[in-house]
N, CA, C and O atoms as a Maestro MAE file, in Angstrom:
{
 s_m_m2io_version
 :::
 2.0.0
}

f_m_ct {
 s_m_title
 :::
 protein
 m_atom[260] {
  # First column is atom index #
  i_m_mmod_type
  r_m_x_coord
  r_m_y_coord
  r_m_z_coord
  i_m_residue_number
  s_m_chain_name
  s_m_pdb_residue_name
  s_m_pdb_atom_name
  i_m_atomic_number
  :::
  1 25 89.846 94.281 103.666 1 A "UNK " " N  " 7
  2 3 88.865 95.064 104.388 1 A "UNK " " CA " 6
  3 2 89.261 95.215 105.853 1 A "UNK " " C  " 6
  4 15 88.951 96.236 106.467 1 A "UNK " " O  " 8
  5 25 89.972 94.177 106.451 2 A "UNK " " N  " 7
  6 3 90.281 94.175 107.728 2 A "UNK " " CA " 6
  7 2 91.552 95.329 107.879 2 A "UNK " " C  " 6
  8 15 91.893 95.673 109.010 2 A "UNK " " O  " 8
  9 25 91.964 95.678 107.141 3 A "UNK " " N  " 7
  10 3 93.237 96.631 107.087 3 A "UNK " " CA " 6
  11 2 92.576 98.112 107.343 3 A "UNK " " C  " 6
  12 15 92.972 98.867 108.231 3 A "UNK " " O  " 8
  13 25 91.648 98.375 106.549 4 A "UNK " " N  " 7
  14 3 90.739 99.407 106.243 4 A "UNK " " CA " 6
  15 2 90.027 99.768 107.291 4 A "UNK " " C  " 6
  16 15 89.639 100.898 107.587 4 A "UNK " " O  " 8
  17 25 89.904 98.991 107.719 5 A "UNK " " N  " 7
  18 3 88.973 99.151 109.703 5 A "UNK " " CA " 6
  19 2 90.090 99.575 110.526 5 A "UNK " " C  " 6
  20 15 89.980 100.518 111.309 5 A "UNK " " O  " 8
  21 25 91.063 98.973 110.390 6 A "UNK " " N  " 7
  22 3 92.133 98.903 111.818 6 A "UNK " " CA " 6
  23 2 92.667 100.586 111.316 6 A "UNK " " C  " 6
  24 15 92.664 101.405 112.235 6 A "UNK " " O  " 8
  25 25 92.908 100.863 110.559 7 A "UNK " " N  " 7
  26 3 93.914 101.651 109.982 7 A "UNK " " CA " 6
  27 2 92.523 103.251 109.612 7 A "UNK " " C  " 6
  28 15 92.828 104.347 110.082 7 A "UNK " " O  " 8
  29 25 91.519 103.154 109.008 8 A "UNK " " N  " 7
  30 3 91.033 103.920 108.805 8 A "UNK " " CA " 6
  31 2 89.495 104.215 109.750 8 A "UNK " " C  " 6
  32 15 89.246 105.342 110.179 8 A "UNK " " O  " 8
  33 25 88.916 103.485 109.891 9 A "UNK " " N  " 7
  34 3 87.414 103.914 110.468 9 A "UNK " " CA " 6
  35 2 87.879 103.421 111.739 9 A "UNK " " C  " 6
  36 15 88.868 104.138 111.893 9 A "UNK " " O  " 8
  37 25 87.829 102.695 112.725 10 A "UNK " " N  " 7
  38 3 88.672 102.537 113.845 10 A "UNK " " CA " 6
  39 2 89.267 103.812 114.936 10 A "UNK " " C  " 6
  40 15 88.877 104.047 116.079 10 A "UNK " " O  " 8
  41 25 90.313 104.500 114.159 11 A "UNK " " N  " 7
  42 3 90.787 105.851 114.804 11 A "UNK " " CA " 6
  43 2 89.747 106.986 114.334 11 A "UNK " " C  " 6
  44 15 89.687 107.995 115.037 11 A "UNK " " O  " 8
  45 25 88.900 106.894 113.166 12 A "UNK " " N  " 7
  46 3 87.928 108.015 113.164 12 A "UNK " " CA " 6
  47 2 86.768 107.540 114.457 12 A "UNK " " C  " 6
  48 15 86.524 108.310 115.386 12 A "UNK " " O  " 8
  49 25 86.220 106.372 114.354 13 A "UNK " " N  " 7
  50 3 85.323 106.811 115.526 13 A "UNK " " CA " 6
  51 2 86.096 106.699 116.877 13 A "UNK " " C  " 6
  52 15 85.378 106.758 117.875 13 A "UNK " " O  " 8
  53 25 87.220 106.572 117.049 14 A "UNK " " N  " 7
  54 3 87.724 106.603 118.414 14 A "UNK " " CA " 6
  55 2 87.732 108.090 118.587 14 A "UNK " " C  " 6
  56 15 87.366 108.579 119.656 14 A "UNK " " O  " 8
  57 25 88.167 108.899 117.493 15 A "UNK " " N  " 7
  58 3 88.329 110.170 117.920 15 A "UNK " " CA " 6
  59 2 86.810 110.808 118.086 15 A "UNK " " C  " 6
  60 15 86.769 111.832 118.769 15 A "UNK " " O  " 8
  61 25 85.996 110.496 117.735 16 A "UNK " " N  " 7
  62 3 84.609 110.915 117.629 16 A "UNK " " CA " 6
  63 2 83.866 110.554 118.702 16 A "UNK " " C  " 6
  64 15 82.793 111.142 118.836 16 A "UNK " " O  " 8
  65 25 84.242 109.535 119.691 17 A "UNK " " N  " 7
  66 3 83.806 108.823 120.867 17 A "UNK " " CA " 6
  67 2 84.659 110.105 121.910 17 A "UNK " " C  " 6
  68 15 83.964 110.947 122.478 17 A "UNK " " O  " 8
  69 25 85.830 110.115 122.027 18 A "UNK " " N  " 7
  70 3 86.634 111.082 122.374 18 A "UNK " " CA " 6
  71 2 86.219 112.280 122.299 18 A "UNK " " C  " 6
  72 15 86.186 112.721 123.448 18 A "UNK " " O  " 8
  73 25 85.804 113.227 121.393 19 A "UNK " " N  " 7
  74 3 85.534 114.469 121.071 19 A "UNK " " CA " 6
  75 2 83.620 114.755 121.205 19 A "UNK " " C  " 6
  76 15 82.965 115.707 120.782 19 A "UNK " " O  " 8
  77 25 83.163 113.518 121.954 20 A "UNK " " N  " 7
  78 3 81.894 113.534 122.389 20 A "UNK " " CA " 6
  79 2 81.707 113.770 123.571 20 A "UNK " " C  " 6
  80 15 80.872 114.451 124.166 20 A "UNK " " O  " 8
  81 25 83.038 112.800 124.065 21 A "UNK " " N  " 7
  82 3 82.795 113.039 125.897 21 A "UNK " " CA " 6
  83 2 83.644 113.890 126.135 21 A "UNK " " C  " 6
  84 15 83.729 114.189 127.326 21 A "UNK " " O  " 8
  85 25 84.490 114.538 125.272 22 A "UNK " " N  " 7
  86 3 84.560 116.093 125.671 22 A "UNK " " CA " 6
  87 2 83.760 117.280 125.580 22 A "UNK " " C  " 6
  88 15 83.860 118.192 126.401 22 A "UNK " " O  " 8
  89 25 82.966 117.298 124.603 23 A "UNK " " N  " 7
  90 3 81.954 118.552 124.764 23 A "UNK " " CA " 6
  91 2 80.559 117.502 125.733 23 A "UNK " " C  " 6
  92 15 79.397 117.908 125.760 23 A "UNK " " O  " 8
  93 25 80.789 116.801 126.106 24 A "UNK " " N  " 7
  94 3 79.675 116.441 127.255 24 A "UNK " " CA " 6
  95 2 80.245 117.349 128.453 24 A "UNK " " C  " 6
  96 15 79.797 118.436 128.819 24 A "UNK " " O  " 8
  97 25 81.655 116.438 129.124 25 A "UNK " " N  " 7
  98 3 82.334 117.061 130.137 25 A "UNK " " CA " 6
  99 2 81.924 118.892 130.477 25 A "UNK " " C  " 6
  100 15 81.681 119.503 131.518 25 A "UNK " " O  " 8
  101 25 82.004 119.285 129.081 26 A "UNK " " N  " 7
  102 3 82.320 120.793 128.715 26 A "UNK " " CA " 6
  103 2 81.060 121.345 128.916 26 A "UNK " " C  " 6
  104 15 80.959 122.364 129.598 26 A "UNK " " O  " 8
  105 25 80.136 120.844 128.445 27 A "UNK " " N  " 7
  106 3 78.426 121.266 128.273 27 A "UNK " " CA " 6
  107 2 78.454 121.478 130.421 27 A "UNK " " C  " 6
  108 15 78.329 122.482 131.122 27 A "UNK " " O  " 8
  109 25 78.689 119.910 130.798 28 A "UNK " " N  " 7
  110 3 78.327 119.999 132.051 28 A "UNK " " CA " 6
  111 2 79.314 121.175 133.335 28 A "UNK " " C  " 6
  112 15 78.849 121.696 134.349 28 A "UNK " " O  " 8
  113 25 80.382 121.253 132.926 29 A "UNK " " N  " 7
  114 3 80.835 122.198 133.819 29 A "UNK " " CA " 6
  115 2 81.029 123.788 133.064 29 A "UNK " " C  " 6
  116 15 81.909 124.494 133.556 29 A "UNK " " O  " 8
  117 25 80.351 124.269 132.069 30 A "UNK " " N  " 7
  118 3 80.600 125.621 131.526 30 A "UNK " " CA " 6
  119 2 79.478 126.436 132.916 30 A "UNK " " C  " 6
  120 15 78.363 126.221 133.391 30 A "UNK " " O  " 8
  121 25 80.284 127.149 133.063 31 A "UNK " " N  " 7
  122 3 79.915 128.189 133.506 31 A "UNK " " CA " 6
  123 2 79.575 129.205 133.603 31 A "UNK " " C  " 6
  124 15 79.330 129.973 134.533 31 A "UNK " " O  " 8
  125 25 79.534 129.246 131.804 32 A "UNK " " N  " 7
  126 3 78.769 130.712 131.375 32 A "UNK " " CA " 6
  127 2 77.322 130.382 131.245 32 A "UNK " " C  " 6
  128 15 76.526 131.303 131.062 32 A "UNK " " O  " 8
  129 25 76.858 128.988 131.332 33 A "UNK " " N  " 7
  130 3 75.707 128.984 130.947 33 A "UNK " " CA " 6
  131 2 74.569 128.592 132.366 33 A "UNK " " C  " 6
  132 15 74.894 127.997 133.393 33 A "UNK " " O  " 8
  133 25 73.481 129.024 132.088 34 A "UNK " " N  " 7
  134 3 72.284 129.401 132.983 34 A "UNK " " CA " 6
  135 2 72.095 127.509 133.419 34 A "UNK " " C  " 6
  136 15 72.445 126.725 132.537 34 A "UNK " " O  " 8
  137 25 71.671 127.050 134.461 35 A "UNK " " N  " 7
  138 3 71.259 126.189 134.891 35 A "UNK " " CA " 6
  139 2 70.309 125.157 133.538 35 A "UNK " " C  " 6
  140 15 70.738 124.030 133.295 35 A "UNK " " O  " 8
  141 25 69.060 125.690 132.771 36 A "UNK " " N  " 7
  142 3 68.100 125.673 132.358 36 A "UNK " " CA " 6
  143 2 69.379 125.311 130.987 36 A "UNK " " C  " 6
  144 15 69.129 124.389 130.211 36 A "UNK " " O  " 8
  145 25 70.027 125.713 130.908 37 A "UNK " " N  " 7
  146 3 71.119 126.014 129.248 37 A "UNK " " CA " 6
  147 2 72.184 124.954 130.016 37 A "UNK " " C  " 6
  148 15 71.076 124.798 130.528 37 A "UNK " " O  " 8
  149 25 72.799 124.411 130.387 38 A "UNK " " N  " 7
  150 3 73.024 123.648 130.870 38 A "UNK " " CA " 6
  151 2 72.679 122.232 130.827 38 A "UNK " " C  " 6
  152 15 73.356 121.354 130.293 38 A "UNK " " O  " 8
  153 25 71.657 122.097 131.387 39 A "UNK " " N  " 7
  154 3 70.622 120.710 131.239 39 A "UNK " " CA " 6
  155 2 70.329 120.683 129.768 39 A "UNK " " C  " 6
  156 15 70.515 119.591 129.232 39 A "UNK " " O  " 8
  157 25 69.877 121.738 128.953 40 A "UNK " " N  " 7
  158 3 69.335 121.293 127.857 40 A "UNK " " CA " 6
  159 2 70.392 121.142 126.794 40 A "UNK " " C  " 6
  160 15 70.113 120.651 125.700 40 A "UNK " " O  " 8
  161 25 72.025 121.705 127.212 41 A "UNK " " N  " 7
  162 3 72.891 121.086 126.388 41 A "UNK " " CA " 6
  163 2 73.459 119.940 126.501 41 A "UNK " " C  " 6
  164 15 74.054 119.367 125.588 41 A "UNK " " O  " 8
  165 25 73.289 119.463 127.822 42 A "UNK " " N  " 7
  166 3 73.562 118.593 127.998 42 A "UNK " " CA " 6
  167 2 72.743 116.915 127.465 42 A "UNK " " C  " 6
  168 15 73.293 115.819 127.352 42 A "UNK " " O  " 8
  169 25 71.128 117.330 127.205 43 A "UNK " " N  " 7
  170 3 70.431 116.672 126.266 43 A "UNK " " CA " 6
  171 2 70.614 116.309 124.879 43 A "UNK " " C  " 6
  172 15 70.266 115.323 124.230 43 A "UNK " " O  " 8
  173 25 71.165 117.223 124.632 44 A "UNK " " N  " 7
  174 3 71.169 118.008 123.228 44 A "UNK " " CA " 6
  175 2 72.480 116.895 123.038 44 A "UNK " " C  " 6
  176 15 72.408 115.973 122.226 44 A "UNK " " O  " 8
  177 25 73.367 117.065 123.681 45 A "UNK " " N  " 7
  178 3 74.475 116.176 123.068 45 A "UNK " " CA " 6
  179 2 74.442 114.912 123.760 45 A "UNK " " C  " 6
  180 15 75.523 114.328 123.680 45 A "UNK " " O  " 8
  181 25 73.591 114.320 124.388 46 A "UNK " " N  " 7
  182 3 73.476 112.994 124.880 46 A "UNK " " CA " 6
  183 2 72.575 112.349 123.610 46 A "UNK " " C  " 6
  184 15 73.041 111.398 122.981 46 A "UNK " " O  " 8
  185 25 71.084 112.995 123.220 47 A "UNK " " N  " 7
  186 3 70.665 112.162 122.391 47 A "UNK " " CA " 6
  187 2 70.758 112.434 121.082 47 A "UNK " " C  " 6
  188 15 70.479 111.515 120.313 47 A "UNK " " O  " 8
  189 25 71.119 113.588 120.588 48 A "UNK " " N  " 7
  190 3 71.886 113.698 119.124 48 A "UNK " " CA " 6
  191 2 73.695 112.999 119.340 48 A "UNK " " C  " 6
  192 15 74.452 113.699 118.669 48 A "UNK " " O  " 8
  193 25 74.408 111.937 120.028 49 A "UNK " " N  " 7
  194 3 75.567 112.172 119.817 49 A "UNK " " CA " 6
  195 2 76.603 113.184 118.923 49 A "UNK " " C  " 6
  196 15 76.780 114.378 119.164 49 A "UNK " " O  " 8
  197 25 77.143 112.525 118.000 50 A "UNK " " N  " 7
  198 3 78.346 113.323 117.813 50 A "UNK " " CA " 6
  199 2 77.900 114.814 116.738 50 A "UNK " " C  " 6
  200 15 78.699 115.676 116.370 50 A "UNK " " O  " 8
  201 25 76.412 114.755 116.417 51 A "UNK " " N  " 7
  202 3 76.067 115.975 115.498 51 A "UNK " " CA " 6
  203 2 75.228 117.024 117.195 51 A "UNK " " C  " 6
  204 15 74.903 118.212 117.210 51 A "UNK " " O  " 8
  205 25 75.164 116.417 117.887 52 A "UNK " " N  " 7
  206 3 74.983 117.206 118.966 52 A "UNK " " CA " 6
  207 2 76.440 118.203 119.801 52 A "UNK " " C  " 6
  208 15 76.704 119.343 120.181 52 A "UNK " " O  " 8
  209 25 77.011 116.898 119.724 53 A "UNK " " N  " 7
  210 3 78.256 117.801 120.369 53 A "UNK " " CA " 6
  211 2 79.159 118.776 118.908 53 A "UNK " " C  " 6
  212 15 79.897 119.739 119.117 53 A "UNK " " O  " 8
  213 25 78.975 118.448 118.103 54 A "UNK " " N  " 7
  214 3 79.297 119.766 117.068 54 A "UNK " " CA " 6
  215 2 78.443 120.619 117.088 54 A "UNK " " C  " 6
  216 15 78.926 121.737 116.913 54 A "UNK " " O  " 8
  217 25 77.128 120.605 117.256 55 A "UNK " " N  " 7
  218 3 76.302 122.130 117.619 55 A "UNK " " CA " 6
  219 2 77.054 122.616 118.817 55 A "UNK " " C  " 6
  220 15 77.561 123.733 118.709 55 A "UNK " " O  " 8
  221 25 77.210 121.973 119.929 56 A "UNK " " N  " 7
  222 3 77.485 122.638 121.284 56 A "UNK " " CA " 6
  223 2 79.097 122.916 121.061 56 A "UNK " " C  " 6
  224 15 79.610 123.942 121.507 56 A "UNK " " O  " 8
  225 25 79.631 122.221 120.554 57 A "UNK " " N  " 7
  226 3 81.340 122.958 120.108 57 A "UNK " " CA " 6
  227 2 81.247 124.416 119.291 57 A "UNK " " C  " 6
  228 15 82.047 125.348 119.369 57 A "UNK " " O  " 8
  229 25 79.874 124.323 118.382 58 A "UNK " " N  " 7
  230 3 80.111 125.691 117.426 58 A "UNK " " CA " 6
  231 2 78.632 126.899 117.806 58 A "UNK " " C  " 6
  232 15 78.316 127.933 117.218 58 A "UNK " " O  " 8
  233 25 78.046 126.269 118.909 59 A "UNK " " N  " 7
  234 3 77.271 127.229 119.543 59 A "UNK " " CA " 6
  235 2 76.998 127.668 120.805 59 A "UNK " " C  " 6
  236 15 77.024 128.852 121.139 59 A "UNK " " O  " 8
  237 25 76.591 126.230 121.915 60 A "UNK " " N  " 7
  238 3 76.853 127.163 123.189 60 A "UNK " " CA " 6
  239 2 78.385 126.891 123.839 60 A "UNK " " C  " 6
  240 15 78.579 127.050 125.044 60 A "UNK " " O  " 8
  241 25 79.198 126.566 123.139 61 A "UNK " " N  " 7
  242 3 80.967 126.769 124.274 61 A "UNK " " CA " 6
  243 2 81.132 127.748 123.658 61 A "UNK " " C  " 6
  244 15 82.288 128.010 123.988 61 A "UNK " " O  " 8
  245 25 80.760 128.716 122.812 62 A "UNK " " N  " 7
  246 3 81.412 129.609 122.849 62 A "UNK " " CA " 6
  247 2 80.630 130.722 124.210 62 A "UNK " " C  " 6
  248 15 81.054 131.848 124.470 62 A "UNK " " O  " 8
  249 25 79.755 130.227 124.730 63 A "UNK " " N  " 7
  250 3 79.508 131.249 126.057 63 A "UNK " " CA " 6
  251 2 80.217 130.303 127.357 63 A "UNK " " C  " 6
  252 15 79.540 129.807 128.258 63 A "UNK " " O  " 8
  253 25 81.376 130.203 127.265 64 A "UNK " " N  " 7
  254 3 82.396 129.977 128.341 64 A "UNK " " CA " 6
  255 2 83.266 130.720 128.776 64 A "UNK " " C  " 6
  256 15 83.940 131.426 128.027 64 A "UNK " " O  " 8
  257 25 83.443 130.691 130.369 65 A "UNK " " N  " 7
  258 3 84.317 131.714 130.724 65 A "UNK " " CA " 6
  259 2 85.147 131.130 131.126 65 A "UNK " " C  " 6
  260 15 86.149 131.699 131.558 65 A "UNK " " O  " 8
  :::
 }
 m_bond[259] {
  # First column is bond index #
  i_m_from
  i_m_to
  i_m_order
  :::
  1 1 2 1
  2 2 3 1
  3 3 4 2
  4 3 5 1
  5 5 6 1
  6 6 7 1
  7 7 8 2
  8 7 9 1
  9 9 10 1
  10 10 11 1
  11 11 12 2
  12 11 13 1
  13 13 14 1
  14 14 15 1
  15 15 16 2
  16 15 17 1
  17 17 18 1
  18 18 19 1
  19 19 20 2
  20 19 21 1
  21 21 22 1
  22 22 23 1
  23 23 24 2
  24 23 25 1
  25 25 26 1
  26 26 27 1
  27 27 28 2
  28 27 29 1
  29 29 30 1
  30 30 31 1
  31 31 32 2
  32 31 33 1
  33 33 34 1
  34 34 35 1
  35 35 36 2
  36 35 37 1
  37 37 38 1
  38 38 39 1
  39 39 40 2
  40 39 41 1
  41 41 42 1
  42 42 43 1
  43 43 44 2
  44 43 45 1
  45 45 46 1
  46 46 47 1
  47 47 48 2
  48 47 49 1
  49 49 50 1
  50 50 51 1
  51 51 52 2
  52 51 53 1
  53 53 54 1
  54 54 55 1
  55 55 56 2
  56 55 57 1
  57 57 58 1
  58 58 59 1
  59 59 60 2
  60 59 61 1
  61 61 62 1
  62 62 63 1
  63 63 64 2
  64 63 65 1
  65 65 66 1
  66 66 67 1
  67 67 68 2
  68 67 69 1
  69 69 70 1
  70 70 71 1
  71 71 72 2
  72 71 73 1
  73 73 74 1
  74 74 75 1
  75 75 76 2
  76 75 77 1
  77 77 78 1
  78 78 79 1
  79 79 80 2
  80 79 81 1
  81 81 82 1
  82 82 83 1
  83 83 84 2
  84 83 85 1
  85 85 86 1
  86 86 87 1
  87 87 88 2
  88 87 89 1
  89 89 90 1
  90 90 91 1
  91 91 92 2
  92 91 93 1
  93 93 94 1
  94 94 95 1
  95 95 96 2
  96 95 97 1
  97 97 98 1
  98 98 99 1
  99 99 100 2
  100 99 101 1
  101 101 102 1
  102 102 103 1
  103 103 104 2
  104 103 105 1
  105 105 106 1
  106 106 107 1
  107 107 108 2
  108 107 109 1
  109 109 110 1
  110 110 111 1
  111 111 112 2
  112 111 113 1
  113 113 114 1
  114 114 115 1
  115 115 116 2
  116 115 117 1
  117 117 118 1
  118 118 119 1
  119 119 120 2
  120 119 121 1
  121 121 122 1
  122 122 123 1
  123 123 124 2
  124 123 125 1
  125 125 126 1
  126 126 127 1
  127 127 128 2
  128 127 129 1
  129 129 130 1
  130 130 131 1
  131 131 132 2
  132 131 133 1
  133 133 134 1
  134 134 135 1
  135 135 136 2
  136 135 137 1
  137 137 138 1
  138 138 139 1
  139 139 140 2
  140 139 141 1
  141 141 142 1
  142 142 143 1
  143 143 144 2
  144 143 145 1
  145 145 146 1
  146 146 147 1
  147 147 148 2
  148 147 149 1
  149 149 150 1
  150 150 151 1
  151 151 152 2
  152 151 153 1
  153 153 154 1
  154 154 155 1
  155 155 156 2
  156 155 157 1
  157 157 158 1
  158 158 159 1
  159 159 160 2
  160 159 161 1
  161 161 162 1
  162 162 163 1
  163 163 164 2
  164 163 165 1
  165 165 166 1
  166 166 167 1
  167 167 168 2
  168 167 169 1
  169 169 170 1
  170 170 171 1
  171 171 172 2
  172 171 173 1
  173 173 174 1
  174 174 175 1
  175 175 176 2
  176 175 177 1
  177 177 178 1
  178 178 179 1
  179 179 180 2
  180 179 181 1
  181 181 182 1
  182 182 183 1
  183 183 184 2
  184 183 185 1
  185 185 186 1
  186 186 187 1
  187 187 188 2
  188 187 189 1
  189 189 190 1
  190 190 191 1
  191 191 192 2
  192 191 193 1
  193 193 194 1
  194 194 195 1
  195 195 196 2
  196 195 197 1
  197 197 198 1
  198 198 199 1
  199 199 200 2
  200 199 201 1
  201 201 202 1
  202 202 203 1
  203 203 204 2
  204 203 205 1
  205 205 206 1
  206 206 207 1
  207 207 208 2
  208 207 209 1
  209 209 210 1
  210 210 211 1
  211 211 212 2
  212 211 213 1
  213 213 214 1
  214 214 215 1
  215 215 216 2
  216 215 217 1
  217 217 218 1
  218 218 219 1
  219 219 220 2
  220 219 221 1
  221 221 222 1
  222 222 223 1
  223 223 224 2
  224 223 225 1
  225 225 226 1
  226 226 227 1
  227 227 228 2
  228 227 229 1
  229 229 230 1
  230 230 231 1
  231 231 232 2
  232 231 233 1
  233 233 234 1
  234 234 235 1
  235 235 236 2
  236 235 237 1
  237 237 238 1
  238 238 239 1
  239 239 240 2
  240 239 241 1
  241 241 242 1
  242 242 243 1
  243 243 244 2
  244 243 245 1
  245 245 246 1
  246 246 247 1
  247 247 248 2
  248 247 249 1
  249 249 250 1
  250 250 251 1
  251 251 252 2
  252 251 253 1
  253 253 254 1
  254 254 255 1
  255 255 256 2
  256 255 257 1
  257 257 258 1
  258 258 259 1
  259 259 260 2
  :::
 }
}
C-alpha cells in the first residue's frame, strides 16, 4: 500500500494542489473580468477547491485577455 501512495495518489494530488493555485493566481489577475466577477471567482474556487477551479478553467478563463 505504501508503494501505491508514493507512486500513484501522491503525484495526483500534488498535481491537483498545483492546478488549484493556478486557476486561483488566474481567477485573481484576469483581466477580462469585472471587479464583482473577479471576487466571486475567486470564492468560487477558494471554497469549492479543486471542482471550483475546474468550473473557472472551463468557464470564466475563458474571458481572458
Amino acid at each position: 500500500m505504501g508503494i501505491f501512495w508514493f507512486l500513484i495518489v501522491f503525484p495526483l494530488i500534488s498535481l491537483c494542489f498545483v492546478f488549484w493555485i493556478w486557476m486561483l493566481i488566474s481567477a485573481i489577475q484576469n483581466k477580462g473580468l469585472s471587479d464583482g466577477e473577479k471576487i466571486a471567482w475567486v470564492l468560487v474556487v477558494l471554497f469549492l477547491h479543486i471542482l471550483g477551479a475546474l468550473l473557472y478553467y472551463f468557464i470564466g478563463r475563458s474571458k481572458q485577455v
